[in-house]
N, CA, C, O and CB atoms as a CASP TS submission, in Angstrom:
PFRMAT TS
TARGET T0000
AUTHOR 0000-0000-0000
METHOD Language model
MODEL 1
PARENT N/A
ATOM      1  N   UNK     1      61.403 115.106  89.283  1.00  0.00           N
ATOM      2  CA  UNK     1      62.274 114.397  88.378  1.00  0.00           C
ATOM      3  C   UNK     1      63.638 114.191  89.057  1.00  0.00           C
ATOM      4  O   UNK     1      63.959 115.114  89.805  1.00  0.00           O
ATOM      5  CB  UNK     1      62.420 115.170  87.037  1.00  0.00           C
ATOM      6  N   UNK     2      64.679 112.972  88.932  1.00  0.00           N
ATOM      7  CA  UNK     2      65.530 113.056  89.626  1.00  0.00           C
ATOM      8  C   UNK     2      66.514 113.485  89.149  1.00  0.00           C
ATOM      9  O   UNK     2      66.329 113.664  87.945  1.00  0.00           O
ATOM     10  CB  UNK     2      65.679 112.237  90.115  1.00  0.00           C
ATOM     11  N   UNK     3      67.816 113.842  89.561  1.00  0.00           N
ATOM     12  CA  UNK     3      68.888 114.418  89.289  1.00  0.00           C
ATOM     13  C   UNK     3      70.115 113.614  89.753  1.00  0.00           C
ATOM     14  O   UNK     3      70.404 112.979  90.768  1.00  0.00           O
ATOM     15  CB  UNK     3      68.804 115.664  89.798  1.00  0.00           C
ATOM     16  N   UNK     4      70.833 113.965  88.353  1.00  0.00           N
ATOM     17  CA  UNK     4      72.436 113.051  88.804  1.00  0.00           C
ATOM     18  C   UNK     4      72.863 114.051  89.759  1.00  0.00           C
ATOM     19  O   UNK     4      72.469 115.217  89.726  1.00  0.00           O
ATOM     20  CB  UNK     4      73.887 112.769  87.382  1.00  0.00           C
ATOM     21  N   UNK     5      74.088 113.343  91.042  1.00  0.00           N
ATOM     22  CA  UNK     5      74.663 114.133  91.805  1.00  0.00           C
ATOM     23  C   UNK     5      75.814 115.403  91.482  1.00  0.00           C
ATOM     24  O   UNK     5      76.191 115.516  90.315  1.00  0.00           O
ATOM     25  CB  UNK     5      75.080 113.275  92.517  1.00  0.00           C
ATOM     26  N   UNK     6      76.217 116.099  92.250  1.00  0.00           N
ATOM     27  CA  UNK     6      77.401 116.918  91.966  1.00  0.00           C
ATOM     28  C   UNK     6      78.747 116.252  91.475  1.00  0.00           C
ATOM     29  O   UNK     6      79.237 115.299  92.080  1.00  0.00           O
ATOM     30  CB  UNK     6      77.691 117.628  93.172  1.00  0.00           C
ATOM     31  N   UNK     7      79.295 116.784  90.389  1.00  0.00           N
ATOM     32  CA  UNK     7      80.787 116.063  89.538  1.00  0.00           C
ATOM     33  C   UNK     7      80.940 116.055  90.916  1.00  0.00           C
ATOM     34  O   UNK     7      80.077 116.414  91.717  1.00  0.00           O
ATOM     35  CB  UNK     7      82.134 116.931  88.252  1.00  0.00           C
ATOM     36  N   UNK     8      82.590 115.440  91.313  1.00  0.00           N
ATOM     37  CA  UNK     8      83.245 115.630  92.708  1.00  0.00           C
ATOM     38  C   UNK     8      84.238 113.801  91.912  1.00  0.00           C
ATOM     39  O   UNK     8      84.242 113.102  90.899  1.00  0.00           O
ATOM     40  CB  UNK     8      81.682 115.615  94.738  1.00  0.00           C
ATOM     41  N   UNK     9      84.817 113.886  93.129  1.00  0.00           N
ATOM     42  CA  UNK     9      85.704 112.690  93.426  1.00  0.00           C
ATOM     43  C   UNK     9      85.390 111.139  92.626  1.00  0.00           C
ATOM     44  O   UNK     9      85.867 110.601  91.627  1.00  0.00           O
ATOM     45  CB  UNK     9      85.551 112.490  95.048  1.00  0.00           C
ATOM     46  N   UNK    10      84.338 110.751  93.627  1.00  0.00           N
ATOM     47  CA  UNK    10      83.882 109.694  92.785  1.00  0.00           C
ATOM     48  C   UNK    10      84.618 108.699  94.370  1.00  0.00           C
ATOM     49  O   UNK    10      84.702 108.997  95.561  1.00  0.00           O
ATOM     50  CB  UNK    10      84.688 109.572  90.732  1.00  0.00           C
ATOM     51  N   UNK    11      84.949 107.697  93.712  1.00  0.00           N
ATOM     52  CA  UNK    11      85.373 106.510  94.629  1.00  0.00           C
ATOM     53  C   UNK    11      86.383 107.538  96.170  1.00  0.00           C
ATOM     54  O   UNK    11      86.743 108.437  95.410  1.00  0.00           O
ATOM     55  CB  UNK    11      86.684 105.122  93.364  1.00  0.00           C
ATOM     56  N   UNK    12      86.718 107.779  96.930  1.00  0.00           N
ATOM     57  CA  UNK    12      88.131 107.581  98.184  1.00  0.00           C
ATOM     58  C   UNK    12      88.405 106.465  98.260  1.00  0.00           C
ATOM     59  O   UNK    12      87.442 105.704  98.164  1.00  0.00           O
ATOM     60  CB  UNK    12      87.979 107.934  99.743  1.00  0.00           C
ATOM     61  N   UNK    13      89.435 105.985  98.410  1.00  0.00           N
ATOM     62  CA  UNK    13      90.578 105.306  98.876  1.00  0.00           C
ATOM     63  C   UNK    13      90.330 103.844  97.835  1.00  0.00           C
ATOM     64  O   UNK    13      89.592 103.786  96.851  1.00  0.00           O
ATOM     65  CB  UNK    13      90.552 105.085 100.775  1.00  0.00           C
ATOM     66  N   UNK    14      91.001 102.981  98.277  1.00  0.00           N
ATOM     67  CA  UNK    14      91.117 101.473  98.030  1.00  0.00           C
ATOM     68  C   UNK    14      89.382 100.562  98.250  1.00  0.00           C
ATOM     69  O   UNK    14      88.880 100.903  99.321  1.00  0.00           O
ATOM     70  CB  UNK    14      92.444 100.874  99.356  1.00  0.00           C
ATOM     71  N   UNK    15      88.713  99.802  97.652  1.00  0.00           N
ATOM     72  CA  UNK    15      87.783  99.309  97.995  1.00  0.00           C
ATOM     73  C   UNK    15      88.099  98.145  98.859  1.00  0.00           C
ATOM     74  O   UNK    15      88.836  97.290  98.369  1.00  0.00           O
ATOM     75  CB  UNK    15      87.099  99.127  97.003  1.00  0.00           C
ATOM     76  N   UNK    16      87.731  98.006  99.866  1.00  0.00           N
ATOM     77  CA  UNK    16      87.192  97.387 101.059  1.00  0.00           C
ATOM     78  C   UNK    16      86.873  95.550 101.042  1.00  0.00           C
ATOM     79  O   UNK    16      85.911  95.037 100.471  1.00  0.00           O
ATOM     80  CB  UNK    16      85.776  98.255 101.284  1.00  0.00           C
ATOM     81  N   UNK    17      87.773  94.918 101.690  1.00  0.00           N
ATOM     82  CA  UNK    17      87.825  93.391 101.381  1.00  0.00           C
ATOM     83  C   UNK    17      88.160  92.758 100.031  1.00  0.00           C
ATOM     84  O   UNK    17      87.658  91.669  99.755  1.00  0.00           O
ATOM     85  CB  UNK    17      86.586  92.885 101.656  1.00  0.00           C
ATOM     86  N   UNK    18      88.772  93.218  99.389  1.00  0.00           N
ATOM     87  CA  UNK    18      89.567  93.001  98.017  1.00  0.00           C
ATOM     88  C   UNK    18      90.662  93.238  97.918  1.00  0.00           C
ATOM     89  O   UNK    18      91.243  94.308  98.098  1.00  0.00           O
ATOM     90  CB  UNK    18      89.224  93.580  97.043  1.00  0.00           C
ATOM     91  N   UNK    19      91.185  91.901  97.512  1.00  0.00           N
ATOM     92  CA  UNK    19      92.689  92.324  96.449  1.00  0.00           C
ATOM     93  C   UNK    19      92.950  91.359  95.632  1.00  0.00           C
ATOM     94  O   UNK    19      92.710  90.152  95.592  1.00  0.00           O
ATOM     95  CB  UNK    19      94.201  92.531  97.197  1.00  0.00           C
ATOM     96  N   UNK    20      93.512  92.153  94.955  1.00  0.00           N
ATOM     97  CA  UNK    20      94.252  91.356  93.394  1.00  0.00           C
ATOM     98  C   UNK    20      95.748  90.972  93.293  1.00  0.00           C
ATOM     99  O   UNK    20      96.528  91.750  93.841  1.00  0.00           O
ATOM    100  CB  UNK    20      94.165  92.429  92.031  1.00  0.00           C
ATOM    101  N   UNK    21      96.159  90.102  92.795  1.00  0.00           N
ATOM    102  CA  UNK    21      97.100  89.352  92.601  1.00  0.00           C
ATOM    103  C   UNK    21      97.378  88.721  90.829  1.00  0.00           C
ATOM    104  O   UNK    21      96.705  87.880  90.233  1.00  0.00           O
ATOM    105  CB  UNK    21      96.782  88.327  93.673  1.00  0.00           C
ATOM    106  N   UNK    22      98.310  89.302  90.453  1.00  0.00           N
ATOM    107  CA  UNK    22      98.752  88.701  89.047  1.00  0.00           C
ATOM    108  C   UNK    22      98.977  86.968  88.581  1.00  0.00           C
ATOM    109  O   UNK    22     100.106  86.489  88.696  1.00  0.00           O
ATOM    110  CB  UNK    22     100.140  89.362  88.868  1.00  0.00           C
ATOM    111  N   UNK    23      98.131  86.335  88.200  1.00  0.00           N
ATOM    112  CA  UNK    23      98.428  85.019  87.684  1.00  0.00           C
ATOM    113  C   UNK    23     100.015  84.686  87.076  1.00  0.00           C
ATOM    114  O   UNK    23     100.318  84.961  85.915  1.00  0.00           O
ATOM    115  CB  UNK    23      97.374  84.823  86.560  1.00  0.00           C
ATOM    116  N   UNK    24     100.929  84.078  88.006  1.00  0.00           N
ATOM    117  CA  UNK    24     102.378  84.268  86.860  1.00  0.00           C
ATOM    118  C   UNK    24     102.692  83.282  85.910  1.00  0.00           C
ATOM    119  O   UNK    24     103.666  83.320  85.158  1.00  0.00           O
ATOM    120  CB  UNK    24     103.794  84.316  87.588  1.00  0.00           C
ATOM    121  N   UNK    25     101.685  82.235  85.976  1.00  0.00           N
ATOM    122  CA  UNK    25     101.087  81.605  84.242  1.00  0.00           C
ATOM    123  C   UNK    25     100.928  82.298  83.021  1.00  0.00           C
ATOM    124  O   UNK    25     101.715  82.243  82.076  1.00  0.00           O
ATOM    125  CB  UNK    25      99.684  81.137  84.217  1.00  0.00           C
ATOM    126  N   UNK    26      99.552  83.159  83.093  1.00  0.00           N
ATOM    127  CA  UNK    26      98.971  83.409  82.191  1.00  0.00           C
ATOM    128  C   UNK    26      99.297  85.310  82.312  1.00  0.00           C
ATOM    129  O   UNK    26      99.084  86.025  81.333  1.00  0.00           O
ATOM    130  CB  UNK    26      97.449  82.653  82.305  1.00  0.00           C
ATOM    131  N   UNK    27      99.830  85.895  83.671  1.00  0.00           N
ATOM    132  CA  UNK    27      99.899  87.620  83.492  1.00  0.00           C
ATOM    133  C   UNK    27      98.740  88.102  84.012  1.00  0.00           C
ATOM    134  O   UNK    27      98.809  89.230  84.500  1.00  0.00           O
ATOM    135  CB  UNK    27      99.992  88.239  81.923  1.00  0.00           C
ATOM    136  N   UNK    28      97.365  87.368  84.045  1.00  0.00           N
ATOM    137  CA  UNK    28      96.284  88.428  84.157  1.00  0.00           C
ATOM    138  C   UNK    28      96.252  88.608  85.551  1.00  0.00           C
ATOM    139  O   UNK    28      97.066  88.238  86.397  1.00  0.00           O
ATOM    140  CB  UNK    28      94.838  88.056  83.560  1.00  0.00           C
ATOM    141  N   UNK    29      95.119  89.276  85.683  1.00  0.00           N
ATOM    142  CA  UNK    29      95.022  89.427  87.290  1.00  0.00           C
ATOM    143  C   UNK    29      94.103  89.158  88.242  1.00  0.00           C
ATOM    144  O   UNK    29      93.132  89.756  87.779  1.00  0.00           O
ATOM    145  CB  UNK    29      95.128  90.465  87.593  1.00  0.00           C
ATOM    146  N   UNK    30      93.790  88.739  89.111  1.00  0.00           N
ATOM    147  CA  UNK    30      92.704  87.995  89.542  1.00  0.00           C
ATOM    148  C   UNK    30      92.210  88.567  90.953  1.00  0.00           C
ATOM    149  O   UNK    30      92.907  88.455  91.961  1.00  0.00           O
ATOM    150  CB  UNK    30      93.109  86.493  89.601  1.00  0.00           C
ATOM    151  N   UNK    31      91.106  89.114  90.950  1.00  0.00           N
ATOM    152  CA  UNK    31      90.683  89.707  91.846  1.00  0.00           C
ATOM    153  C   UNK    31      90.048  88.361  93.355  1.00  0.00           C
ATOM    154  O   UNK    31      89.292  87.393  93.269  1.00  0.00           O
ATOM    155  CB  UNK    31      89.562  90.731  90.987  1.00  0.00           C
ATOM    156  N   UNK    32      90.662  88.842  94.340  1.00  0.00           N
ATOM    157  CA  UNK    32      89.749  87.840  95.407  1.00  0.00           C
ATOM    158  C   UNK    32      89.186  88.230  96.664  1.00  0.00           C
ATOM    159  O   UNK    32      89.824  88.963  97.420  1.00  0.00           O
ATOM    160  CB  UNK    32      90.510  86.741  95.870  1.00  0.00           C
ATOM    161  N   UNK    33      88.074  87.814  96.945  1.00  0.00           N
ATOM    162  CA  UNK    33      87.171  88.440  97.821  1.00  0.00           C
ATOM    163  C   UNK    33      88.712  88.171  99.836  1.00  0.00           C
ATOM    164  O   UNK    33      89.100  87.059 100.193  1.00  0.00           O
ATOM    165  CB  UNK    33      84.953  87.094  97.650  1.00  0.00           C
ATOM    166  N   UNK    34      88.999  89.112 100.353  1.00  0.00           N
ATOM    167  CA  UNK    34      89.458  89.017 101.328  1.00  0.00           C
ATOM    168  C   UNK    34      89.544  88.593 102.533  1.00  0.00           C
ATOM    169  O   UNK    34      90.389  88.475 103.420  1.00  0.00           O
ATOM    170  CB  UNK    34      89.497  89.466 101.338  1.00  0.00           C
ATOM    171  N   UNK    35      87.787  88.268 102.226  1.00  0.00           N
ATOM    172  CA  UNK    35      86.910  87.540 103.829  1.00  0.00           C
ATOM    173  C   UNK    35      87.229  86.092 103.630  1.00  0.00           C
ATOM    174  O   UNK    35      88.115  85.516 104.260  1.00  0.00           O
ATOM    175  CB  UNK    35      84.803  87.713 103.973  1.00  0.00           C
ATOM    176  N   UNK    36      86.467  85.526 102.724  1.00  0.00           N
ATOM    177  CA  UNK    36      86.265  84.339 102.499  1.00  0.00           C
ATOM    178  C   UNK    36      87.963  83.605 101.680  1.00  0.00           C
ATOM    179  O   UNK    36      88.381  82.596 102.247  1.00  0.00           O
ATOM    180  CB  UNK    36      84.761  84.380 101.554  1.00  0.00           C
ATOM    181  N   UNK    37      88.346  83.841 101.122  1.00  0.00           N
ATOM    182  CA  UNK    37      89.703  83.588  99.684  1.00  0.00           C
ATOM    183  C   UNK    37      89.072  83.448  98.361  1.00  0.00           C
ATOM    184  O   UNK    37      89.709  83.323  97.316  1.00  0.00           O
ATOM    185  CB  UNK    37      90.737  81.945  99.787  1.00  0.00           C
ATOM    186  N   UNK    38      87.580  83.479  98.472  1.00  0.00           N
ATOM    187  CA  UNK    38      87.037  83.517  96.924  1.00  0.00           C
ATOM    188  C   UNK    38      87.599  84.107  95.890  1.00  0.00           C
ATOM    189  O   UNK    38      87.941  85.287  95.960  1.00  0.00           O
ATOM    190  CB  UNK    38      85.917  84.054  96.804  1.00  0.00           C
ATOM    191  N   UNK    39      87.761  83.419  94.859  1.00  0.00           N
ATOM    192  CA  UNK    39      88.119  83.921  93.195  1.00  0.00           C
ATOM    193  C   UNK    39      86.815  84.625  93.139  1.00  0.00           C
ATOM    194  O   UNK    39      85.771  84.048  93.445  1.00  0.00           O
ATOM    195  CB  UNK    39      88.362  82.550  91.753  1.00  0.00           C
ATOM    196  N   UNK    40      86.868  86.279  92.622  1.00  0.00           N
ATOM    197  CA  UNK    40      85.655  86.830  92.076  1.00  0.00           C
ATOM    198  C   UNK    40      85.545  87.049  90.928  1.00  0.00           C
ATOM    199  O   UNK    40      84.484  87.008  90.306  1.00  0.00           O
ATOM    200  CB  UNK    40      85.325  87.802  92.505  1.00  0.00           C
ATOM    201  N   UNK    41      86.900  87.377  90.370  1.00  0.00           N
ATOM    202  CA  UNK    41      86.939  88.221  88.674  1.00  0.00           C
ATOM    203  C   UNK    41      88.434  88.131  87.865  1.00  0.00           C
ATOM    204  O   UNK    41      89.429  88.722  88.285  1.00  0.00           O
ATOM    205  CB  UNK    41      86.640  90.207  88.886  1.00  0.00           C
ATOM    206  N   UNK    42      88.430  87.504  86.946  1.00  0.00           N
ATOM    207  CA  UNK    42      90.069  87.989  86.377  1.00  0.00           C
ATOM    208  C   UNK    42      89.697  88.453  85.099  1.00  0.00           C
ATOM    209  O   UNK    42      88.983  87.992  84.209  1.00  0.00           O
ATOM    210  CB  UNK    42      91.409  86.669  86.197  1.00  0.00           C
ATOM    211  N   UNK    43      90.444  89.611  85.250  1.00  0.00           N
ATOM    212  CA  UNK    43      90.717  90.821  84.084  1.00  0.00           C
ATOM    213  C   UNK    43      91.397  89.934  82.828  1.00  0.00           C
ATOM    214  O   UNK    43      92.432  89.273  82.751  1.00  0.00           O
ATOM    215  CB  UNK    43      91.992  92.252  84.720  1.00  0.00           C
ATOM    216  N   UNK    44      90.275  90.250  81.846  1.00  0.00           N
ATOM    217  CA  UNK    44      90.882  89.321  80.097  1.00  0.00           C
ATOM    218  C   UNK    44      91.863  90.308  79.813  1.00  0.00           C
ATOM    219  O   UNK    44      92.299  89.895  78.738  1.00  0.00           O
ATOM    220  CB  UNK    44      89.538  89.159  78.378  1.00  0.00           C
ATOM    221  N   UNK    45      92.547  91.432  80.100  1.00  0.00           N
ATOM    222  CA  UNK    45      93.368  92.202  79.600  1.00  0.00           C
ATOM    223  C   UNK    45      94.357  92.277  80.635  1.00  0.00           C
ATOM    224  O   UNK    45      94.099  91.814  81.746  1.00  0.00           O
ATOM    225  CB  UNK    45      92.812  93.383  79.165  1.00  0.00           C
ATOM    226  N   UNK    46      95.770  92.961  80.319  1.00  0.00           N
ATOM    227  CA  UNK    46      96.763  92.640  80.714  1.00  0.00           C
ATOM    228  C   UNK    46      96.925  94.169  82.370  1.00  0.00           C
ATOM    229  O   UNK    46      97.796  94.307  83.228  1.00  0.00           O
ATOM    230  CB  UNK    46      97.902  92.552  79.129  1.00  0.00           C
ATOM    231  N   UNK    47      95.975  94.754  82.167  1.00  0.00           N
ATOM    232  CA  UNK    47      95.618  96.182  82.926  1.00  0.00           C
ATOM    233  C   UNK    47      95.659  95.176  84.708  1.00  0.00           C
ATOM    234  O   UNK    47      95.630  93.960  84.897  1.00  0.00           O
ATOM    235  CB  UNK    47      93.465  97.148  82.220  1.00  0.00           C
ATOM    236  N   UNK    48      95.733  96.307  85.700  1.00  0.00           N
ATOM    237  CA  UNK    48      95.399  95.986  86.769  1.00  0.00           C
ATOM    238  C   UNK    48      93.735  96.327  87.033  1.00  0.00           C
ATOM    239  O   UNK    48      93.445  97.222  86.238  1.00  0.00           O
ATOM    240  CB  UNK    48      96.370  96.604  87.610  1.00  0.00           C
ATOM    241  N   UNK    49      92.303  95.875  88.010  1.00  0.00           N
ATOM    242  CA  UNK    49      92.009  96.404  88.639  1.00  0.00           C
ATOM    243  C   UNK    49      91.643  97.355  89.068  1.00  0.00           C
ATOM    244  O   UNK    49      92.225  97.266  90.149  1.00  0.00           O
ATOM    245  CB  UNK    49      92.256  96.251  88.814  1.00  0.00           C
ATOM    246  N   UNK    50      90.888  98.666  89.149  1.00  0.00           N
ATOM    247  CA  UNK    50      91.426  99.929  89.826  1.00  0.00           C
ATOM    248  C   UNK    50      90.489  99.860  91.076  1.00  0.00           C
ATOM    249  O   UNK    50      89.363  99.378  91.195  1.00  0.00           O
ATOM    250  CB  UNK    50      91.291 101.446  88.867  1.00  0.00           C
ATOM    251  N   UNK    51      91.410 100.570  92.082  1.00  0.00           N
ATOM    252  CA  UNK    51      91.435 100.938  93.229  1.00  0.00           C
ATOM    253  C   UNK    51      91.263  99.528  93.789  1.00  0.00           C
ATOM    254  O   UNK    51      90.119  99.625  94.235  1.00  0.00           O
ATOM    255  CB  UNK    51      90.480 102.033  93.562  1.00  0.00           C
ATOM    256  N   UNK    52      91.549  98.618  93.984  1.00  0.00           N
ATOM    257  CA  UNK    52      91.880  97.170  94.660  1.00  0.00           C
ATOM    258  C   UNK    52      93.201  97.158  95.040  1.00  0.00           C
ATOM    259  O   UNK    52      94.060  97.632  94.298  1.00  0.00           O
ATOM    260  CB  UNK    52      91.670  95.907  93.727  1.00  0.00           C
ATOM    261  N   UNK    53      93.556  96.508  96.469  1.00  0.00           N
ATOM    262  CA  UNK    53      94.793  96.390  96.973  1.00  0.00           C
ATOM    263  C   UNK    53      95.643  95.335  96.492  1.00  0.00           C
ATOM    264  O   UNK    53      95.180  94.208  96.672  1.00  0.00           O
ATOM    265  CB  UNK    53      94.693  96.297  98.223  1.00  0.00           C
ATOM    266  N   UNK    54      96.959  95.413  95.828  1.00  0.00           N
ATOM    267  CA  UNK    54      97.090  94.538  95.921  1.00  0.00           C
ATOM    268  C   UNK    54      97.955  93.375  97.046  1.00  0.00           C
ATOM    269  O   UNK    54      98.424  93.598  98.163  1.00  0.00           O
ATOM    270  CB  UNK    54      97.206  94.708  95.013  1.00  0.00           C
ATOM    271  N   UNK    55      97.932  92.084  96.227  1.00  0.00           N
ATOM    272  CA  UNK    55      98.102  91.077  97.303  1.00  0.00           C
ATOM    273  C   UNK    55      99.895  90.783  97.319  1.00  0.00           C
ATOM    274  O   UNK    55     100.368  90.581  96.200  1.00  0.00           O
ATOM    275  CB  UNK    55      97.054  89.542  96.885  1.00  0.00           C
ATOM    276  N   UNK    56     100.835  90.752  98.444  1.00  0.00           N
ATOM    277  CA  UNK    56     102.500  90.560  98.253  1.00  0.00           C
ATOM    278  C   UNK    56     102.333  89.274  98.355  1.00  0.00           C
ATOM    279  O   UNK    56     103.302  88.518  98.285  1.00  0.00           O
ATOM    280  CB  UNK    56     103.690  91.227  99.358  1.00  0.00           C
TER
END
């Protein structure tokens, strides 16, 4: 039978080819793939992201 892993940490660091940037229209925030400039995701709530870098 399988088994969930040991509690512990969970994510390290920042995830990898992503960052987010705040829309200064609308406030939300819009996640984009780093390789390509793809739009991937914007957050319907006013929250950041977690663990995504963001973009200056």
């Amino acid at each position: 039978m399988a088994k969930n892993g040991p509690t512990g940490k969970g994510r390290e660091g920042m995830v990898d080819d992503r960052t987010q940037f705040q829309n200064p229209n609308t406030g939300l925030w819009i996640k984009r793939n780093s390789e390509n400039g793809r739009f991937m995701d914007v957050k319907t709530t006013s929250d950041k992201f977690k663990g995504v870098r963001k973009e200056k």
